[in-house]
mmJSON file of the N, C-alpha and C atoms, coordinates in Angstrom:
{"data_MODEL":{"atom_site":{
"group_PDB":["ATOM","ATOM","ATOM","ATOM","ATOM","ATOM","ATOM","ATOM","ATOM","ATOM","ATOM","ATOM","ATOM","ATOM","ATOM","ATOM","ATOM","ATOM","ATOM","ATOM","ATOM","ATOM","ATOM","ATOM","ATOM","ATOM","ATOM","ATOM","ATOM","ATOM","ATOM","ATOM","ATOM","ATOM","ATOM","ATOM","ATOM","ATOM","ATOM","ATOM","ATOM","ATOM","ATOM","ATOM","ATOM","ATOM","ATOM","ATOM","ATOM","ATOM","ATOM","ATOM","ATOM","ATOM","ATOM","ATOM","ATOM","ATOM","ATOM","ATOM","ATOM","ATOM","ATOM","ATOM","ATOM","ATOM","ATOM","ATOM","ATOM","ATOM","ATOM","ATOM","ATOM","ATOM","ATOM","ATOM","ATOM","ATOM","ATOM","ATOM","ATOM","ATOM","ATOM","ATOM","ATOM","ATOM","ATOM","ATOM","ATOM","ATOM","ATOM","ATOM","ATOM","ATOM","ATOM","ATOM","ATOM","ATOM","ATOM","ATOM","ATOM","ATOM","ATOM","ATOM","ATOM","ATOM","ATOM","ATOM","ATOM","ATOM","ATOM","ATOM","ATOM","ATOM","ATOM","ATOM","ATOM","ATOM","ATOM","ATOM","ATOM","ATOM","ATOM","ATOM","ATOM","ATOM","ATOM","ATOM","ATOM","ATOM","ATOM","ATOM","ATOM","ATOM","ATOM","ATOM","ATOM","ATOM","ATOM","ATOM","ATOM","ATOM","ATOM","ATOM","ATOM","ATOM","ATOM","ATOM","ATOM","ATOM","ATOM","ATOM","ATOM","ATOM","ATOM","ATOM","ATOM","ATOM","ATOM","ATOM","ATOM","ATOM"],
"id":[1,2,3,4,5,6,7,8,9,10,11,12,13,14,15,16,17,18,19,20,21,22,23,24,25,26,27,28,29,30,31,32,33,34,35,36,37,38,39,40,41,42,43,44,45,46,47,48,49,50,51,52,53,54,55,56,57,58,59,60,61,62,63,64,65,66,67,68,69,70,71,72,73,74,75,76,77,78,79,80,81,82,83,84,85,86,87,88,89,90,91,92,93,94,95,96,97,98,99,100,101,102,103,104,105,106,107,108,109,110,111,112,113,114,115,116,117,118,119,120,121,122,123,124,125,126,127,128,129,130,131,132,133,134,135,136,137,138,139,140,141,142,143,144,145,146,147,148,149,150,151,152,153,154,155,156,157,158,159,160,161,162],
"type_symbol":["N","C","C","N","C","C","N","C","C","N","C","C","N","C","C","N","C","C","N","C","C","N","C","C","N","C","C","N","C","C","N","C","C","N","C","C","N","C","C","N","C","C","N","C","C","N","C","C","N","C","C","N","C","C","N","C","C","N","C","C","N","C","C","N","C","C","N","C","C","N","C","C","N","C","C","N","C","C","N","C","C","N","C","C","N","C","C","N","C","C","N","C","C","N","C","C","N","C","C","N","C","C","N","C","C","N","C","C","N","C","C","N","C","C","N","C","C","N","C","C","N","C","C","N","C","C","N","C","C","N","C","C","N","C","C","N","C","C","N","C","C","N","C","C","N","C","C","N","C","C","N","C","C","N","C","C","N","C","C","N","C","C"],
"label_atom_id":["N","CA","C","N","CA","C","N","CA","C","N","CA","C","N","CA","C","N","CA","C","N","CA","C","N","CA","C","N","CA","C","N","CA","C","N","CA","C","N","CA","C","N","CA","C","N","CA","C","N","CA","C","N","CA","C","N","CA","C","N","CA","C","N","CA","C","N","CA","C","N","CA","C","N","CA","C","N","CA","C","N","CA","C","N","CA","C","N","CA","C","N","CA","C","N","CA","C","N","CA","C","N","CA","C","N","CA","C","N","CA","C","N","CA","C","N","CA","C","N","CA","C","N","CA","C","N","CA","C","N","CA","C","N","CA","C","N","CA","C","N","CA","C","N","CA","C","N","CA","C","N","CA","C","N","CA","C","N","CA","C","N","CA","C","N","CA","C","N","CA","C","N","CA","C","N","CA","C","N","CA","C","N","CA","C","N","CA","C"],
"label_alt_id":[null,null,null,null,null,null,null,null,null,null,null,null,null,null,null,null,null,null,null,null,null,null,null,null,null,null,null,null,null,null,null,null,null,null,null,null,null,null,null,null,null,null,null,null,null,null,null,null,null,null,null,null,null,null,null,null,null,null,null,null,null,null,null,null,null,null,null,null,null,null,null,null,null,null,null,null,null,null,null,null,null,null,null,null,null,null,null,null,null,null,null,null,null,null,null,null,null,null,null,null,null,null,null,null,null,null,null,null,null,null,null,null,null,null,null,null,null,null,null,null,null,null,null,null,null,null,null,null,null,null,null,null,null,null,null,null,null,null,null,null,null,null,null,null,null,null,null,null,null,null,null,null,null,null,null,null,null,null,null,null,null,null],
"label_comp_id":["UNK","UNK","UNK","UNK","UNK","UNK","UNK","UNK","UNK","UNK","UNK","UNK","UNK","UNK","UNK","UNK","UNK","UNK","UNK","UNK","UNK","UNK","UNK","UNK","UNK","UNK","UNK","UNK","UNK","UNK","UNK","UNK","UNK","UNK","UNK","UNK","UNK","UNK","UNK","UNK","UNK","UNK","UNK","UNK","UNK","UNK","UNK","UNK","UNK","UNK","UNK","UNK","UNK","UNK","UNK","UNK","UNK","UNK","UNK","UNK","UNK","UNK","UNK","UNK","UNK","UNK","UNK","UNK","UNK","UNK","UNK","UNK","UNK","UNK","UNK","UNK","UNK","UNK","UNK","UNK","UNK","UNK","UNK","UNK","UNK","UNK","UNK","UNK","UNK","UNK","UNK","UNK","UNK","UNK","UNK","UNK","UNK","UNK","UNK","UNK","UNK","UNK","UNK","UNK","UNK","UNK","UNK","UNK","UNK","UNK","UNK","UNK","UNK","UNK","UNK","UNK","UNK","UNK","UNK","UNK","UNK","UNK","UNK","UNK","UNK","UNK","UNK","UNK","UNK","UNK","UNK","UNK","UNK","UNK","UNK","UNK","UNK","UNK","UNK","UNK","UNK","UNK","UNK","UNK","UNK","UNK","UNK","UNK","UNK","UNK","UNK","UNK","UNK","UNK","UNK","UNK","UNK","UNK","UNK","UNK","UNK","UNK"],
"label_asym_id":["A","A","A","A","A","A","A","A","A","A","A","A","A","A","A","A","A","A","A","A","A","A","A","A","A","A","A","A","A","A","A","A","A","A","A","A","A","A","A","A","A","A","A","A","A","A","A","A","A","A","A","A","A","A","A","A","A","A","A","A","A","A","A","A","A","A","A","A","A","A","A","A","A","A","A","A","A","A","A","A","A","A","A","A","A","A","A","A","A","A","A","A","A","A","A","A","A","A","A","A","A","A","A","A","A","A","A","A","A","A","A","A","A","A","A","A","A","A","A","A","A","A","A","A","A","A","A","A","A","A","A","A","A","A","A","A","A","A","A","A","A","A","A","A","A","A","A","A","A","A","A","A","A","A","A","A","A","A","A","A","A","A"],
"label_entity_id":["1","1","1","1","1","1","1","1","1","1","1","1","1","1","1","1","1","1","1","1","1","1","1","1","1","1","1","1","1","1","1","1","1","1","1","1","1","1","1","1","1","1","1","1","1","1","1","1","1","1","1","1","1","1","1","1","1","1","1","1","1","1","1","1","1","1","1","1","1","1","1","1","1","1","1","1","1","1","1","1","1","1","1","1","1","1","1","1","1","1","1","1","1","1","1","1","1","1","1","1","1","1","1","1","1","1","1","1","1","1","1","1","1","1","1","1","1","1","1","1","1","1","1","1","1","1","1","1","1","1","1","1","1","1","1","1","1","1","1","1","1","1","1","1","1","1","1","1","1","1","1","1","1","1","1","1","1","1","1","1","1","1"],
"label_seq_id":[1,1,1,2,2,2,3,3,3,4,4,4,5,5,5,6,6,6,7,7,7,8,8,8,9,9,9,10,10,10,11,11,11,12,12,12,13,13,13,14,14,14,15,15,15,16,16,16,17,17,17,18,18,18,19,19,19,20,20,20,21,21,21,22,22,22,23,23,23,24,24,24,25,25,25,26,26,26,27,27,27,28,28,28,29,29,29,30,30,30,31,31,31,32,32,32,33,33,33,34,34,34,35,35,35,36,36,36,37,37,37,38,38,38,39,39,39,40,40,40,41,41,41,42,42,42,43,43,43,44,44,44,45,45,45,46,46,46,47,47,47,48,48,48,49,49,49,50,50,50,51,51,51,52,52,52,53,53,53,54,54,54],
"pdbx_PDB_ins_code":[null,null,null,null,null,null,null,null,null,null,null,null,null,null,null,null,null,null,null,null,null,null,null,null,null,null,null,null,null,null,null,null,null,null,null,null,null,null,null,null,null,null,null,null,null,null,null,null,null,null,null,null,null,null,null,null,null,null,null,null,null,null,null,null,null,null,null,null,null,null,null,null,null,null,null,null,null,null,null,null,null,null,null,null,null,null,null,null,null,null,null,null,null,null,null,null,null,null,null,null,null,null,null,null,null,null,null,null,null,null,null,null,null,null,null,null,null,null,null,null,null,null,null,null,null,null,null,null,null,null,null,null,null,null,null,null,null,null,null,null,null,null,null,null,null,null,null,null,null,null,null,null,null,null,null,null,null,null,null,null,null,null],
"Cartn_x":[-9.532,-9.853,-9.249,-10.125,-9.505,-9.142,-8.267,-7.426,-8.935,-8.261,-9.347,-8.729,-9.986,-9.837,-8.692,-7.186,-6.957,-7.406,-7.113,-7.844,-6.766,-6.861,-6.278,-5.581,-4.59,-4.503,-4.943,-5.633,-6.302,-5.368,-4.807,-3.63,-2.029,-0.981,0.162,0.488,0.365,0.785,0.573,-0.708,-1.134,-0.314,0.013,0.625,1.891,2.813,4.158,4.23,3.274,3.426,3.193,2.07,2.201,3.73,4.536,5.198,6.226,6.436,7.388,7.068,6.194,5.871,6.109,6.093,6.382,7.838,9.245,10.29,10.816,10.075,10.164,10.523,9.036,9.574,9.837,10.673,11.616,12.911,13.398,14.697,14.672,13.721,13.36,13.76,13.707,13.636,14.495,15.283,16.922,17.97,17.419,18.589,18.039,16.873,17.099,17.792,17.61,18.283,20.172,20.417,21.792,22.257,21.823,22.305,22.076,20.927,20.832,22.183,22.49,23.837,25.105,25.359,26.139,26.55,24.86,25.413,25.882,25.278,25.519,27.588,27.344,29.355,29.973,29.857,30.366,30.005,28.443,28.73,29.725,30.02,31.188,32.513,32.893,34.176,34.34,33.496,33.427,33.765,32.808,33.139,34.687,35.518,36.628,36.32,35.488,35.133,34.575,35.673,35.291,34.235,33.536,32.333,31.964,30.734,30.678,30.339,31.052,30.584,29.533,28.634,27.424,26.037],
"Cartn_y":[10.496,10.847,9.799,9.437,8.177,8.571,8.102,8.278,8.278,9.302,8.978,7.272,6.848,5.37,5.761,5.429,5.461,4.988,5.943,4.972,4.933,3.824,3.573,4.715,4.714,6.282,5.443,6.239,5.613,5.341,6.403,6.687,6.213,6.171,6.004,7.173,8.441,10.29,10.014,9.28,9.58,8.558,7.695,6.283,6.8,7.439,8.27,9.451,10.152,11.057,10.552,9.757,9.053,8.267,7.737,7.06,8.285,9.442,10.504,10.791,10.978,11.821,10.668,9.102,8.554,8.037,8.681,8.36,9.692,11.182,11.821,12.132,11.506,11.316,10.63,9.346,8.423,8.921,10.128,10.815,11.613,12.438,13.454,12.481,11.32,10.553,10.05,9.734,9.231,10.279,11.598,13.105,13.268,12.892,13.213,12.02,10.646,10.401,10.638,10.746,10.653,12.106,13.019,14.367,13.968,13.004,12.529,12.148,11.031,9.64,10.73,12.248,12.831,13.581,14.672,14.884,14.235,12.508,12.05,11.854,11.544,11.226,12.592,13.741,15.028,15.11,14.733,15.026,14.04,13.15,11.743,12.485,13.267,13.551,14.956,15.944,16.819,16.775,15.105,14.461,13.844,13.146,12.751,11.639,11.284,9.587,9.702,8.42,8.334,7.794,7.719,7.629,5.746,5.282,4.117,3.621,2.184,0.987,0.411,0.811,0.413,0.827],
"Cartn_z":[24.947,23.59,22.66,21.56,21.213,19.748,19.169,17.43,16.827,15.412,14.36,13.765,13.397,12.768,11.239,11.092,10.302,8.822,7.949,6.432,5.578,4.503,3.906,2.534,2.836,1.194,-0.455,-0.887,-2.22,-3.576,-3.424,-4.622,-4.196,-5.393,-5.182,-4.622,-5.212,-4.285,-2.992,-2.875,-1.095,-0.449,-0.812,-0.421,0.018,-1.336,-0.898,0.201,0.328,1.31,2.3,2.879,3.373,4.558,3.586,3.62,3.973,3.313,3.409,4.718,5.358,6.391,7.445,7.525,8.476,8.275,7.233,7.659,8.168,7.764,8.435,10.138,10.472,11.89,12.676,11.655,12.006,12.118,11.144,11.264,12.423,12.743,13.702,15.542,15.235,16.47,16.701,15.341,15.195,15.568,15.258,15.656,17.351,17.71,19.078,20.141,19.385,20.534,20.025,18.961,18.557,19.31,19.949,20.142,21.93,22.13,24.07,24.194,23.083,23.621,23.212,22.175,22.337,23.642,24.168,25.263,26.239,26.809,27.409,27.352,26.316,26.253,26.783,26.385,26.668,28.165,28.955,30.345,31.15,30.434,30.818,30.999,29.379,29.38,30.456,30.643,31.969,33.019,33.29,34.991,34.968,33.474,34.057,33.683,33.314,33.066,31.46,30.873,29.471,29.027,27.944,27.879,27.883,28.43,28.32,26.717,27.102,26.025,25.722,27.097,27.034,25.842],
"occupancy":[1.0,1.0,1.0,1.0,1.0,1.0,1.0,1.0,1.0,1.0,1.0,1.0,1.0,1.0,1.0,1.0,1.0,1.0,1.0,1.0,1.0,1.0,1.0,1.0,1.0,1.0,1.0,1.0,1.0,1.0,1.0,1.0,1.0,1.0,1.0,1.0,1.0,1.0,1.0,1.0,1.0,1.0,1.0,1.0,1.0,1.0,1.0,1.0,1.0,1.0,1.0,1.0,1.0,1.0,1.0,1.0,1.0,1.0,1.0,1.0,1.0,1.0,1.0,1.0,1.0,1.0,1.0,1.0,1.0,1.0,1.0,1.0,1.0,1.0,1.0,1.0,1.0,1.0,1.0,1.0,1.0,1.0,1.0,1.0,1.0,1.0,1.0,1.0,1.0,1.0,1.0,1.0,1.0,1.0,1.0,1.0,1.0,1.0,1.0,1.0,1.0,1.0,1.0,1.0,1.0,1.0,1.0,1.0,1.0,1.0,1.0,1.0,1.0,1.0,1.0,1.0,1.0,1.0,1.0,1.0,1.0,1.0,1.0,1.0,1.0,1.0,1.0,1.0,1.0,1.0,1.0,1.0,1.0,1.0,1.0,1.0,1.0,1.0,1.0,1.0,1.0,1.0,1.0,1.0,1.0,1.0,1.0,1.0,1.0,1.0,1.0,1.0,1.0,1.0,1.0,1.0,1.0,1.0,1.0,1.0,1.0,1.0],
"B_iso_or_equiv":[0.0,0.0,0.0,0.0,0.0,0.0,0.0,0.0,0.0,0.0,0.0,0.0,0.0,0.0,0.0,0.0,0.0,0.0,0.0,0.0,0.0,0.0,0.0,0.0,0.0,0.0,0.0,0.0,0.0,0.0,0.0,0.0,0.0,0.0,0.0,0.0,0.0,0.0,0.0,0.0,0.0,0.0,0.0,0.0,0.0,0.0,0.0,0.0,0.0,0.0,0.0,0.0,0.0,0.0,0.0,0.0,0.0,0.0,0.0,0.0,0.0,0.0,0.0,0.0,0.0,0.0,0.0,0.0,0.0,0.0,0.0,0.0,0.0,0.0,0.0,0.0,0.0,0.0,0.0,0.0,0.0,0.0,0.0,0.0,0.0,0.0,0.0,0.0,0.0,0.0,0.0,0.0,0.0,0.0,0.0,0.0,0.0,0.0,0.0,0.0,0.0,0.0,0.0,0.0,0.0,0.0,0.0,0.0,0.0,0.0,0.0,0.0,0.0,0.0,0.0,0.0,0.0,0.0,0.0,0.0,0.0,0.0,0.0,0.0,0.0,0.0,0.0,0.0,0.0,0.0,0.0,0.0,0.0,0.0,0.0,0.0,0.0,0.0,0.0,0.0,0.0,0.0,0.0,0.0,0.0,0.0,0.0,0.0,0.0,0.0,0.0,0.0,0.0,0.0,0.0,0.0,0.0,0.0,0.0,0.0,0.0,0.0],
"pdbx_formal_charge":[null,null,null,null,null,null,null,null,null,null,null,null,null,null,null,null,null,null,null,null,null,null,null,null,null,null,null,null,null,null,null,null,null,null,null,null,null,null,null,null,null,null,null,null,null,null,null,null,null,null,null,null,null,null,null,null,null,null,null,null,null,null,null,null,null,null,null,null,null,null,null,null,null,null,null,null,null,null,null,null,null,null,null,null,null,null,null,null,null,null,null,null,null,null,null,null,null,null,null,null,null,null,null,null,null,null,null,null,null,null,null,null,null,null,null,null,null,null,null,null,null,null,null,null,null,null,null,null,null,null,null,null,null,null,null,null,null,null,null,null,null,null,null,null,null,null,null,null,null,null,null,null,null,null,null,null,null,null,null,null,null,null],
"auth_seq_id":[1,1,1,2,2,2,3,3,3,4,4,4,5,5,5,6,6,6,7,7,7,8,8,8,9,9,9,10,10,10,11,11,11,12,12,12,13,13,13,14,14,14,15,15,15,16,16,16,17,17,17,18,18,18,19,19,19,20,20,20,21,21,21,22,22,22,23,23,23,24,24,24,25,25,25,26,26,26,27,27,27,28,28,28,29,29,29,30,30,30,31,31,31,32,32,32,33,33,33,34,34,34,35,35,35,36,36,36,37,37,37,38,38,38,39,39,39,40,40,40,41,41,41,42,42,42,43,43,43,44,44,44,45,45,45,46,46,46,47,47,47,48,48,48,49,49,49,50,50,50,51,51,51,52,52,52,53,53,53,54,54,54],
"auth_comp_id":["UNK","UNK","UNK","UNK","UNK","UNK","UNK","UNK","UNK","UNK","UNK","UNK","UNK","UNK","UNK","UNK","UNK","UNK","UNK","UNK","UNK","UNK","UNK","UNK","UNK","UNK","UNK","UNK","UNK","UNK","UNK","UNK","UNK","UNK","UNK","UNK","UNK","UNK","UNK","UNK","UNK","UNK","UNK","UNK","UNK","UNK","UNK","UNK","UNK","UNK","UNK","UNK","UNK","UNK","UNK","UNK","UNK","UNK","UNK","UNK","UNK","UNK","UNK","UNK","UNK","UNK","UNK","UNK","UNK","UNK","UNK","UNK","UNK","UNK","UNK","UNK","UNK","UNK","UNK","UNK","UNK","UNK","UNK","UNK","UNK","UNK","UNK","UNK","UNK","UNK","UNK","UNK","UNK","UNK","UNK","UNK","UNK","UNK","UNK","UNK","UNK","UNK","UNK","UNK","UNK","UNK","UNK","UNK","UNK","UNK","UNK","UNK","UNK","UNK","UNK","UNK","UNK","UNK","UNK","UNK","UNK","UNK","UNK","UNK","UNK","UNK","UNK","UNK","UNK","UNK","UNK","UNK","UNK","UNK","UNK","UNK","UNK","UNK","UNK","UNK","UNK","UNK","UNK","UNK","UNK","UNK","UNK","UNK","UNK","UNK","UNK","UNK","UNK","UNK","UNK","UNK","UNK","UNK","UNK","UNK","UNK","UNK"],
"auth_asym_id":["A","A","A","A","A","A","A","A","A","A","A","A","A","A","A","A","A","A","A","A","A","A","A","A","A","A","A","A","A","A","A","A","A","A","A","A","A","A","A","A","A","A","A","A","A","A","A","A","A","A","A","A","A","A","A","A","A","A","A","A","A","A","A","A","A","A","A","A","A","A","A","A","A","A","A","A","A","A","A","A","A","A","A","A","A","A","A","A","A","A","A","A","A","A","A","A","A","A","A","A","A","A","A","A","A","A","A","A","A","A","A","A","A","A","A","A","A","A","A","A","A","A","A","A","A","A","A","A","A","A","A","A","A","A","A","A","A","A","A","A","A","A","A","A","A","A","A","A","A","A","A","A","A","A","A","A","A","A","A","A","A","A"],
"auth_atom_id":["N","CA","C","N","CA","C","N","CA","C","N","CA","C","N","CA","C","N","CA","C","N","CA","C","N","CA","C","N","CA","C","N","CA","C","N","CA","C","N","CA","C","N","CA","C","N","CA","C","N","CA","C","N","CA","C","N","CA","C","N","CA","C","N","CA","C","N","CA","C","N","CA","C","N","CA","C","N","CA","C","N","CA","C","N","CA","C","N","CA","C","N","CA","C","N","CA","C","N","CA","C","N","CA","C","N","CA","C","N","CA","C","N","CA","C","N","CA","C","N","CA","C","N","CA","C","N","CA","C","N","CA","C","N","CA","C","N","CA","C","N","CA","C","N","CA","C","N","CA","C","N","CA","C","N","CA","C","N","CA","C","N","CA","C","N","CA","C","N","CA","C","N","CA","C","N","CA","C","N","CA","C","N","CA","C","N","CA","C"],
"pdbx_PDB_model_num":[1,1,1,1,1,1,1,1,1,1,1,1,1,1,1,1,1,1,1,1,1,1,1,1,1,1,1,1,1,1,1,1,1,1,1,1,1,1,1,1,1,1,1,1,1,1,1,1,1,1,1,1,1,1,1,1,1,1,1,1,1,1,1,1,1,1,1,1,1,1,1,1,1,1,1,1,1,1,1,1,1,1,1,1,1,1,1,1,1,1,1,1,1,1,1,1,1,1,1,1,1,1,1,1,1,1,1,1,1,1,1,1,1,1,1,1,1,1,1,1,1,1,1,1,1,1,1,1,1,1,1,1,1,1,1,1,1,1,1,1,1,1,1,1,1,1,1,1,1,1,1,1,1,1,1,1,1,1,1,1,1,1]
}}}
């Protein structure tokens, strides 16, 4: 199934929402991996081993 052909937003409103809605789920993607690399450190400190530098 292939994307609708994106179009261009006509107005400045559409331009901003737009724009709202794609840092949106730029944050949404930033809290999931920041809560992966948390659990990851916490299953580190469990096993006995501090968390990597990597």
């Amino acid at each position: 199934m292939r994307r609708p052909k994106k179009k261009e937003p006509q107005t400045e409103l559409e331009k901003l929402q737009a724009e709202n809605l794609r840092l949106k789920a730029k944050n949404v993607l930033f809290k999931k991996a920041k809560a992966l690399v948390e659990a990851k450190k916490g299953q580190a400190l469990l096993n006995g081993r501090g968390p990597s530098t990597n």
